[in-house]
Biopython code that builds the backbone (N, CA, C, O; Angstrom):
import numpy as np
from Bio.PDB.StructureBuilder import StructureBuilder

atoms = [
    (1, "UNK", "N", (-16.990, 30.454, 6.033)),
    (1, "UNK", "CA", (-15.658, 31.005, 6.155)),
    (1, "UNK", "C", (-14.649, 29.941, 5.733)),
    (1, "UNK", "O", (-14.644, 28.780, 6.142)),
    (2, "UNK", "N", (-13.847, 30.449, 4.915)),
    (2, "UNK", "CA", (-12.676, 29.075, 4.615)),
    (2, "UNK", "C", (-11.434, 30.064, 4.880)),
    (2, "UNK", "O", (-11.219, 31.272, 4.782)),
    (3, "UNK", "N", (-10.695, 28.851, 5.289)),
    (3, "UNK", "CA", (-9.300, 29.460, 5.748)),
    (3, "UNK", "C", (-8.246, 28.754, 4.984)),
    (3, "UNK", "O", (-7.933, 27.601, 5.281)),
    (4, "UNK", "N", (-7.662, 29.427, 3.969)),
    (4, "UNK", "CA", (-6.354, 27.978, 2.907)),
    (4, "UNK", "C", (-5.114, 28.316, 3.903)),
    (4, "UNK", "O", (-5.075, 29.360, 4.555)),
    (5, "UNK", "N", (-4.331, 27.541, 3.937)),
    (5, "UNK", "CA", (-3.007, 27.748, 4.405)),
    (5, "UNK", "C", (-2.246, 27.046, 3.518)),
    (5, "UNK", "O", (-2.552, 25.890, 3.224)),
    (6, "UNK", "N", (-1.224, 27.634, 3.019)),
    (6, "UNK", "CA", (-0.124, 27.191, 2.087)),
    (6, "UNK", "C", (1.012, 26.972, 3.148)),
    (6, "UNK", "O", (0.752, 27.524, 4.217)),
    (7, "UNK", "N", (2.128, 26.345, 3.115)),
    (7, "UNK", "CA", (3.280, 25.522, 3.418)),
    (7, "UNK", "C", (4.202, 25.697, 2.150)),
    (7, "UNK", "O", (4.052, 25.396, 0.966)),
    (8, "UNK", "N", (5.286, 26.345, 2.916)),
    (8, "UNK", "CA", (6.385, 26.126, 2.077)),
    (8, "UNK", "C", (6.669, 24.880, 1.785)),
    (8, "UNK", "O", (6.549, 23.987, 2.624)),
    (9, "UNK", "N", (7.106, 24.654, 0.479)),
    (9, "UNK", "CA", (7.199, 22.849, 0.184)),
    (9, "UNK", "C", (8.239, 22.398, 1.177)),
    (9, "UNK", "O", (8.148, 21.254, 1.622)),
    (10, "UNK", "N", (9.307, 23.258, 1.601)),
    (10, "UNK", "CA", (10.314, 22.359, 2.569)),
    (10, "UNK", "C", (9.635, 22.118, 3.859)),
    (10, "UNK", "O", (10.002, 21.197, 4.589)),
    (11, "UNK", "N", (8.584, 22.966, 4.194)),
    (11, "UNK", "CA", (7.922, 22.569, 5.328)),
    (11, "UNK", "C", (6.900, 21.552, 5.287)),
    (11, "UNK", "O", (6.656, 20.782, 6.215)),
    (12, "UNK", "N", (6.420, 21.576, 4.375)),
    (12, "UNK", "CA", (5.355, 20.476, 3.531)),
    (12, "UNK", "C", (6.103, 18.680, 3.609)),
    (12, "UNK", "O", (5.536, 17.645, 3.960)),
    (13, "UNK", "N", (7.763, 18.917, 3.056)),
    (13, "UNK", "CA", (8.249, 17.653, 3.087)),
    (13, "UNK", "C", (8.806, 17.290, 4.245)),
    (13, "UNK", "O", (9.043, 16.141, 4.616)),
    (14, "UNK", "N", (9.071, 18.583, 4.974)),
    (14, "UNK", "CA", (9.636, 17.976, 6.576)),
    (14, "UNK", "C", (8.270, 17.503, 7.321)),
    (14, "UNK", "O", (8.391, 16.430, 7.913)),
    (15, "UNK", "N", (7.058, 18.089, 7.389)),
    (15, "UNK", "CA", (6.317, 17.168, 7.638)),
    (15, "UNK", "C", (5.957, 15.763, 7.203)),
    (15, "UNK", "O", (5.889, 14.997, 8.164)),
    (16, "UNK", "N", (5.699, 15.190, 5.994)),
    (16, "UNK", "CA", (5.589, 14.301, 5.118)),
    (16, "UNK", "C", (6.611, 13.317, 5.673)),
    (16, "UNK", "O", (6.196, 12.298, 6.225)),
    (17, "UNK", "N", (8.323, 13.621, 5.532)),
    (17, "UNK", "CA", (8.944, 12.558, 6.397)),
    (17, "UNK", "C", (9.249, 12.154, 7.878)),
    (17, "UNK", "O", (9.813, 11.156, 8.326)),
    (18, "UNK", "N", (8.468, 13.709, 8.762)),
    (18, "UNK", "CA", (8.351, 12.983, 10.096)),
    (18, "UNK", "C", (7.402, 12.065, 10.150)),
    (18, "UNK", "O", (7.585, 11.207, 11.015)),
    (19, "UNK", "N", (5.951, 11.915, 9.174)),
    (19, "UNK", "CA", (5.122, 11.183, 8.907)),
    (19, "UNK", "C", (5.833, 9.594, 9.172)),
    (19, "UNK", "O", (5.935, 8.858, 10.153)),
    (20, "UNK", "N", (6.235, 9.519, 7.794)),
    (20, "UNK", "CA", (6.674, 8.099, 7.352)),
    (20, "UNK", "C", (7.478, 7.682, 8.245)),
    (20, "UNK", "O", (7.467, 6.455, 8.346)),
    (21, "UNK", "N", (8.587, 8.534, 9.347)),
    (21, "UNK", "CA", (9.206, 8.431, 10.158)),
    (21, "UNK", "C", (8.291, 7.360, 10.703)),
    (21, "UNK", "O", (8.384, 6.134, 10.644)),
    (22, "UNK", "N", (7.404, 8.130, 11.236)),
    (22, "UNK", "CA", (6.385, 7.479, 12.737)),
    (22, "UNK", "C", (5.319, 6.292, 12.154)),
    (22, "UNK", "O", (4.671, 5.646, 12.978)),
    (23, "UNK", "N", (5.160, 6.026, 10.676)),
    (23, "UNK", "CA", (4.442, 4.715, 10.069)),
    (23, "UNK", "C", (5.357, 3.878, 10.306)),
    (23, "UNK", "O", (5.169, 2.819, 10.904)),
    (24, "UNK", "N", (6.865, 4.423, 9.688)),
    (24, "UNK", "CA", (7.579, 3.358, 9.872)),
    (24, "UNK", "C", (8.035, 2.611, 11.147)),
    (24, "UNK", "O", (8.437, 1.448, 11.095)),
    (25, "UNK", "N", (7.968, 3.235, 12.151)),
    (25, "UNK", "CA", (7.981, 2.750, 13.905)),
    (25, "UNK", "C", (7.010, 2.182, 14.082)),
    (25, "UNK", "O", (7.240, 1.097, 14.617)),
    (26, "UNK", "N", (5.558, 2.434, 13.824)),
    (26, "UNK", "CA", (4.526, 1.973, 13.908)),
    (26, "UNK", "C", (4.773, 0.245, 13.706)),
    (26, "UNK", "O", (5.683, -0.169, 12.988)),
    (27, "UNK", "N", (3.812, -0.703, 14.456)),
    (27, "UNK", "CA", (3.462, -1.807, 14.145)),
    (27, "UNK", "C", (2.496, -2.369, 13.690)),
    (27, "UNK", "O", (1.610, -2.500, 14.535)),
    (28, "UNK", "N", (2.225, -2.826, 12.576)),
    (28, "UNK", "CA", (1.471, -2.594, 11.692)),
    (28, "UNK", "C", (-0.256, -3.629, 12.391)),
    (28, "UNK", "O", (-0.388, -4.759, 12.861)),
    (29, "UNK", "N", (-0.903, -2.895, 12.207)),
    (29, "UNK", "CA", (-2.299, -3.047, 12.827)),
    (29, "UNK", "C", (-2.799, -4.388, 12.420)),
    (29, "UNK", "O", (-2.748, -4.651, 11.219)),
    (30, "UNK", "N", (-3.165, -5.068, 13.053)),
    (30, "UNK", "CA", (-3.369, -6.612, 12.540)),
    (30, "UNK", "C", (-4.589, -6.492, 10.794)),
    (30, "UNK", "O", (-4.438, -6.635, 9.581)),
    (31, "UNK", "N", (-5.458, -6.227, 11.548)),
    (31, "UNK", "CA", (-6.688, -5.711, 10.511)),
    (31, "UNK", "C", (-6.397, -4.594, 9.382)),
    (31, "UNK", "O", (-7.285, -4.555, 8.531)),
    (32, "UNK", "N", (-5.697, -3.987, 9.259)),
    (32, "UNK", "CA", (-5.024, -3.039, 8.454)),
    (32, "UNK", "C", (-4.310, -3.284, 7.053)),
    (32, "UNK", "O", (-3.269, -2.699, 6.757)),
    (33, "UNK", "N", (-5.071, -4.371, 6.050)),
    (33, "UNK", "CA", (-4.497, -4.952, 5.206)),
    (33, "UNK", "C", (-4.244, -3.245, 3.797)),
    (33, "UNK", "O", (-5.086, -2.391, 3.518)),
    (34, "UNK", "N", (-3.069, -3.357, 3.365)),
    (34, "UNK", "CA", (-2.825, -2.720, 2.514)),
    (34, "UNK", "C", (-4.300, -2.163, 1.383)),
    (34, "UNK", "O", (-4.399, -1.148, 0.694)),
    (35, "UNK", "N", (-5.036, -3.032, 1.538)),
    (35, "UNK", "CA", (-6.436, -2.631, 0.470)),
    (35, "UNK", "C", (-7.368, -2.095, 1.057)),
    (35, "UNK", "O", (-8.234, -1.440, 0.476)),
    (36, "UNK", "N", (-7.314, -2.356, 2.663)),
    (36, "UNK", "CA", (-7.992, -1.518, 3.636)),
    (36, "UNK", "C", (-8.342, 0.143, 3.118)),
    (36, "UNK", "O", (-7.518, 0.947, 2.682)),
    (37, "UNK", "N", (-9.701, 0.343, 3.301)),
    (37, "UNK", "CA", (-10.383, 1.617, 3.233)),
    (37, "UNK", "C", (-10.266, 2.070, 4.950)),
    (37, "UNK", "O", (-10.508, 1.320, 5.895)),
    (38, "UNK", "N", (-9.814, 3.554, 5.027)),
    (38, "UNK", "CA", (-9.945, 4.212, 6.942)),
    (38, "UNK", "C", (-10.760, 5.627, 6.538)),
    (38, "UNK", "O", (-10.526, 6.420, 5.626)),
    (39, "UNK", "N", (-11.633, 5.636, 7.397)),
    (39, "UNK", "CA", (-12.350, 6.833, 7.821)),
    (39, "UNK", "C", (-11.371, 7.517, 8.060)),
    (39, "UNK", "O", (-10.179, 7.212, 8.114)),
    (40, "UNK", "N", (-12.331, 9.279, 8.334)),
    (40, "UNK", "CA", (-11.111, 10.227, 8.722)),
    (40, "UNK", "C", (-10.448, 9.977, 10.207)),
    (40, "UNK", "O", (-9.370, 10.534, 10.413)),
    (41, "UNK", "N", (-10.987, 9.224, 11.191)),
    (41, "UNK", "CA", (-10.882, 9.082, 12.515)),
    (41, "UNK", "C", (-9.990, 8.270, 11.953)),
    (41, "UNK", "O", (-9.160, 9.102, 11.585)),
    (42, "UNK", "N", (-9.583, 7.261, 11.633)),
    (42, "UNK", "CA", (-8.524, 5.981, 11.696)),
    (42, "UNK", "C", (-7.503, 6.471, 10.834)),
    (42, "UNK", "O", (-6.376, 6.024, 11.050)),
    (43, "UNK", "N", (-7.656, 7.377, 9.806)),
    (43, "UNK", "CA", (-6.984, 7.775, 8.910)),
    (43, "UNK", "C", (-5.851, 9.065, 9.772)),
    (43, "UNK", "O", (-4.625, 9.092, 9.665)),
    (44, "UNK", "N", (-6.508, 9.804, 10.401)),
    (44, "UNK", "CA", (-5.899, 10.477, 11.253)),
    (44, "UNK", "C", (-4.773, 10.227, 12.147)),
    (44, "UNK", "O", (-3.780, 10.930, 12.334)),
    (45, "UNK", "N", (-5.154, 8.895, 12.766)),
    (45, "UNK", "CA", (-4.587, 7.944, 13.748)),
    (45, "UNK", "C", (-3.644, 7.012, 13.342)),
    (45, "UNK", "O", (-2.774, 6.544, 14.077)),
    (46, "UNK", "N", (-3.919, 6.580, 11.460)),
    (46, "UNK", "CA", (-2.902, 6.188, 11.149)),
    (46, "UNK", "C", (-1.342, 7.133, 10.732)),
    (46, "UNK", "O", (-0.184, 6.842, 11.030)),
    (47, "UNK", "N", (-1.869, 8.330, 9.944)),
    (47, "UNK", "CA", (-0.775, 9.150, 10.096)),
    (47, "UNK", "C", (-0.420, 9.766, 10.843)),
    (47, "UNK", "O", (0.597, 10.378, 10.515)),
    (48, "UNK", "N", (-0.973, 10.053, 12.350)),
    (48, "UNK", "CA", (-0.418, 10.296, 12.934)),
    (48, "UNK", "C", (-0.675, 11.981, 13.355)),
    (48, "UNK", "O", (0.097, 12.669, 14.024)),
    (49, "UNK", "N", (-1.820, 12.356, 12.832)),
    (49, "UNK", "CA", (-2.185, 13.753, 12.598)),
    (49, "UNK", "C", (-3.321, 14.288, 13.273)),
    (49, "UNK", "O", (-4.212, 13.464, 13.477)),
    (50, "UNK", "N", (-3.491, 15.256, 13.606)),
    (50, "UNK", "CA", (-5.022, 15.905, 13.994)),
    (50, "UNK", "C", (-6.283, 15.619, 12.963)),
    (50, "UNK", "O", (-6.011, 15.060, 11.900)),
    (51, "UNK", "N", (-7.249, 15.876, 13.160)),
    (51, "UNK", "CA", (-8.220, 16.057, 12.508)),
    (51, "UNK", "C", (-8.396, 17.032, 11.234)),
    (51, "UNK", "O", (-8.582, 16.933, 10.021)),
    (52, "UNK", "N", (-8.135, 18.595, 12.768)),
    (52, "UNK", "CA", (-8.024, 19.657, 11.668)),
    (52, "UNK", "C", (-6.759, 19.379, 10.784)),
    (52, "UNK", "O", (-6.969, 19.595, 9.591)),
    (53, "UNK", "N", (-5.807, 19.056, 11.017)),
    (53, "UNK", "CA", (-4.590, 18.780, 9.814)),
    (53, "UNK", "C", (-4.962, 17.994, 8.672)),
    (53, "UNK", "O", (-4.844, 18.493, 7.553)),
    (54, "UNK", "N", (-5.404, 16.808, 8.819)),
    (54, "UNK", "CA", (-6.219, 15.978, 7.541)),
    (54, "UNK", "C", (-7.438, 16.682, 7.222)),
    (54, "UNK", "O", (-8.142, 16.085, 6.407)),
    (55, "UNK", "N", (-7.876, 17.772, 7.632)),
    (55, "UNK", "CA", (-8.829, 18.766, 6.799)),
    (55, "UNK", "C", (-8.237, 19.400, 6.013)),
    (55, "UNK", "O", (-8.467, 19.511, 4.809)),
    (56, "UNK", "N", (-7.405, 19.881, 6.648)),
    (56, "UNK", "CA", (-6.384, 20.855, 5.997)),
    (56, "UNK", "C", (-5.713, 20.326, 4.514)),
    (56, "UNK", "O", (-5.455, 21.047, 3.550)),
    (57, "UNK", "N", (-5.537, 19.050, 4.610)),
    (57, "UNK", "CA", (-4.422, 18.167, 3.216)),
    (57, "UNK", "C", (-6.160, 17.961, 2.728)),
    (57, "UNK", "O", (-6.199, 18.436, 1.593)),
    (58, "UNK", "N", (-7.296, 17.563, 3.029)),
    (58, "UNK", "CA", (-8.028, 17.079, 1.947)),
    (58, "UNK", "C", (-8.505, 18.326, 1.289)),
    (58, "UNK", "O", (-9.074, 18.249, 0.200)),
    (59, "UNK", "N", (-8.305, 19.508, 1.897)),
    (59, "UNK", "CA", (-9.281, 20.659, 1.235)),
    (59, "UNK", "C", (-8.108, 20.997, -0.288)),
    (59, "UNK", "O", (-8.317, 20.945, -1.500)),
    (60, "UNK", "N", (-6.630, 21.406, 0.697)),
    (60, "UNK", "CA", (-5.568, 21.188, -0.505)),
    (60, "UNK", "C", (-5.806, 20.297, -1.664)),
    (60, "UNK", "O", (-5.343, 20.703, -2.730)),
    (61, "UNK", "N", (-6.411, 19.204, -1.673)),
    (61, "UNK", "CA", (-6.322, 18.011, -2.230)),
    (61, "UNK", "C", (-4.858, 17.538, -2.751)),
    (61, "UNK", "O", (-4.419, 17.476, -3.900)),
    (62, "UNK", "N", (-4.318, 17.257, -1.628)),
    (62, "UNK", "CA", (-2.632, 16.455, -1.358)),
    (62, "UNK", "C", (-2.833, 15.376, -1.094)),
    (62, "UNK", "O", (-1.943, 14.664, -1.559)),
    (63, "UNK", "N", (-3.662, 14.764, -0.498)),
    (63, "UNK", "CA", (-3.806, 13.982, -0.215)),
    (63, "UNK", "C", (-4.717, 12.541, -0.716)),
    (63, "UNK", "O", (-5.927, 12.560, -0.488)),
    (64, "UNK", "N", (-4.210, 11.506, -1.286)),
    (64, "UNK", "CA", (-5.526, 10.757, -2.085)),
    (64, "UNK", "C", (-6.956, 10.309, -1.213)),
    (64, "UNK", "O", (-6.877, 9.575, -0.228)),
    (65, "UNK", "N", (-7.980, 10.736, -1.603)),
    (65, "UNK", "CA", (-9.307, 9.915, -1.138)),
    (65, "UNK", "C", (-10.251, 9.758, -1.825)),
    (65, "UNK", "O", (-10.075, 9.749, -3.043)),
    (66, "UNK", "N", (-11.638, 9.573, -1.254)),
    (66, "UNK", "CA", (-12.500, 9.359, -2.250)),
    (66, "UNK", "C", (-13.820, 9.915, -1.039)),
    (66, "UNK", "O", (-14.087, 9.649, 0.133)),
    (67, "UNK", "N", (-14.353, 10.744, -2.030)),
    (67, "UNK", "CA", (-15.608, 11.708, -1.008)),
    (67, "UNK", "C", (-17.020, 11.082, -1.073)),
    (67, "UNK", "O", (-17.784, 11.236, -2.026)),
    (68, "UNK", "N", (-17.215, 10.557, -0.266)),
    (68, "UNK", "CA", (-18.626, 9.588, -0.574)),
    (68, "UNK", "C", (-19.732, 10.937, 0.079)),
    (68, "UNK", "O", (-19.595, 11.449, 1.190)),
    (69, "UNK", "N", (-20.375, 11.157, -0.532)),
    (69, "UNK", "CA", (-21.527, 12.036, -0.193)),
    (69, "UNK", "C", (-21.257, 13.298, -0.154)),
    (69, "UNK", "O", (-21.023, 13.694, -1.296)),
    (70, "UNK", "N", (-21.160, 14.313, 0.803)),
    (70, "UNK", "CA", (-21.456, 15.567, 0.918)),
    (70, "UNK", "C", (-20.490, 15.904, 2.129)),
    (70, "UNK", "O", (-20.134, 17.057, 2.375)),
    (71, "UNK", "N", (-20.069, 14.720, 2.915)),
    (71, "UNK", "CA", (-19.620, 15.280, 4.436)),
    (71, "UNK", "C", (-18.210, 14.246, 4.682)),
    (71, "UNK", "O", (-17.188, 14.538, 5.303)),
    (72, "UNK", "N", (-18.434, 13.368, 4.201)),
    (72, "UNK", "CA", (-17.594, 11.485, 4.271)),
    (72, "UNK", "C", (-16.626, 11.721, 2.942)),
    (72, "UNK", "O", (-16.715, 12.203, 1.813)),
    (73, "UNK", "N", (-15.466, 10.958, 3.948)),
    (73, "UNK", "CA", (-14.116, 10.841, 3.068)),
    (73, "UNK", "C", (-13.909, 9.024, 3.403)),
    (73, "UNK", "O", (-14.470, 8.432, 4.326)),
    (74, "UNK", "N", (-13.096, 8.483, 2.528)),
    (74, "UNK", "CA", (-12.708, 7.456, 2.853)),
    (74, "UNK", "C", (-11.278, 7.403, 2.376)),
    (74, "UNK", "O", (-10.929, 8.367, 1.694)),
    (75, "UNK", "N", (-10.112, 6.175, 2.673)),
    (75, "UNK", "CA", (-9.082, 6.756, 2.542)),
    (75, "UNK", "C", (-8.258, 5.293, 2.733)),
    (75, "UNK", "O", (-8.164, 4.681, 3.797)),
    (76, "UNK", "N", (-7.548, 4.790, 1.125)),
    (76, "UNK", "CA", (-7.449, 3.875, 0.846)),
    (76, "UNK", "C", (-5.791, 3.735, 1.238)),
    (76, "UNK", "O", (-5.015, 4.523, 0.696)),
    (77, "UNK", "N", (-5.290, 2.757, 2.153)),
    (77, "UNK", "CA", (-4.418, 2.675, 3.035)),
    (77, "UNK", "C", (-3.194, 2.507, 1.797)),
    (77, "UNK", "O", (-2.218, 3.252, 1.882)),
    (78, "UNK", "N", (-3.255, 1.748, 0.922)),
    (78, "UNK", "CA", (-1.816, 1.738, 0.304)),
    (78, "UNK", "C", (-1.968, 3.262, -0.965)),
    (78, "UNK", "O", (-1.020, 3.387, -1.741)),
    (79, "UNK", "N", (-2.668, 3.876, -1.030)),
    (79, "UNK", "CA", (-2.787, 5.202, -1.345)),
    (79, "UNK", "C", (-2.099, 5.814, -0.294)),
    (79, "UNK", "O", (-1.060, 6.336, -0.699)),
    (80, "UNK", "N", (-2.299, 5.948, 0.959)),
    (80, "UNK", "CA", (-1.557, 7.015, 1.862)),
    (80, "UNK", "C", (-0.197, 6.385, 2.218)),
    (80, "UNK", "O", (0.504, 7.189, 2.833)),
    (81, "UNK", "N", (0.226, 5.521, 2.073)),
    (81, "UNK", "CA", (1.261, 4.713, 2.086)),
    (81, "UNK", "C", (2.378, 5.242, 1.141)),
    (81, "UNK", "O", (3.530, 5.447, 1.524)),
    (82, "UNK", "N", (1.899, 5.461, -0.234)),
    (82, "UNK", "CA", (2.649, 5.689, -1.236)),
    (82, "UNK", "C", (2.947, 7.340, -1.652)),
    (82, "UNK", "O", (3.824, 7.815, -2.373)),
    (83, "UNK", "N", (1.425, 8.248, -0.599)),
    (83, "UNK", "CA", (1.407, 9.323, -0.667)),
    (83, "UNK", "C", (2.983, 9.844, 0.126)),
    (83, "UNK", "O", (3.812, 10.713, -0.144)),
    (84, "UNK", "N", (2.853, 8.793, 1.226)),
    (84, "UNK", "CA", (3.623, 9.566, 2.251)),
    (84, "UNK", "C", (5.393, 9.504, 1.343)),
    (84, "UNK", "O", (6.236, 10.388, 1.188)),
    (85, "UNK", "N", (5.366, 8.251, 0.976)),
    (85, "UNK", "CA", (7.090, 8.104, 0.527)),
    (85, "UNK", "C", (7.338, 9.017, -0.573)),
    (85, "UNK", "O", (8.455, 9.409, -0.909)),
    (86, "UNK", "N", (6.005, 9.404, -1.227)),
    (86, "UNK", "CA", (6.188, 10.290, -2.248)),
    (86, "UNK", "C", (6.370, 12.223, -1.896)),
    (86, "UNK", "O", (6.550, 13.217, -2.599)),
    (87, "UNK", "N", (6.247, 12.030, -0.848)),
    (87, "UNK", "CA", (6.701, 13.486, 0.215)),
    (87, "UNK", "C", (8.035, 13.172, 0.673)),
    (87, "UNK", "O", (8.336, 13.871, 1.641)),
    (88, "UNK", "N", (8.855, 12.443, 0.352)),
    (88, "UNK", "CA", (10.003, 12.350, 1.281)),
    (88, "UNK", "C", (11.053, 13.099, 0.235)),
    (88, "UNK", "O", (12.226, 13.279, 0.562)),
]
sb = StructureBuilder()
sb.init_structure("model")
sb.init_model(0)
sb.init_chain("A")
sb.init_seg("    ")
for serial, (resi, resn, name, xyz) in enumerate(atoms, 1):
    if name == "N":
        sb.init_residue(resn, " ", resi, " ")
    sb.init_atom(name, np.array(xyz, "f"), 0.0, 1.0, " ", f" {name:<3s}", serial, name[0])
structure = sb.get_structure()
């Protein structure tokens, strides 16, 4: 069963800059170097999102990653960095 959900783009970018909103409050994670690769668990946690929501942007493919296998995403930190300012 697949379920797509589309977003009006103004709803799409009001999410996107409450995002960057809350990176930008954020303090930046000691270990978290800009070249840093995050699983979907850390990746989640860095933007600030559910699980199912970062399912939701990778199935869209909005979001940059890289699909290692069949089940595994990985998710290159100054990629989502640049994703996010590029939603604002």
């Amino acid at each position: 069963m697949e379920i797509k959900l589309q977003l009006p783009d103004e709803f799409a970018g009001m999410i996107a800059k409450c995002l960057a909103d809350q990176l930008e409050q954020q303090t930046p994670h000691p270990q978290m170097e800009a070249d840093a690769w995050l699983n979907k668990g850390q990746t989640s946690e860095y933007l600030g999102v559910s699980r199912v929501f970062l399912d939701k942007l990778i199935k869209s493919q909005s979001l940059p990653c890289k699909r290692i296998g069949t089940r595994s995403y990985r998710f290159k930190k100054a990629d989502l960095d640049d994703w996010l300012r590029s939603q604002q």
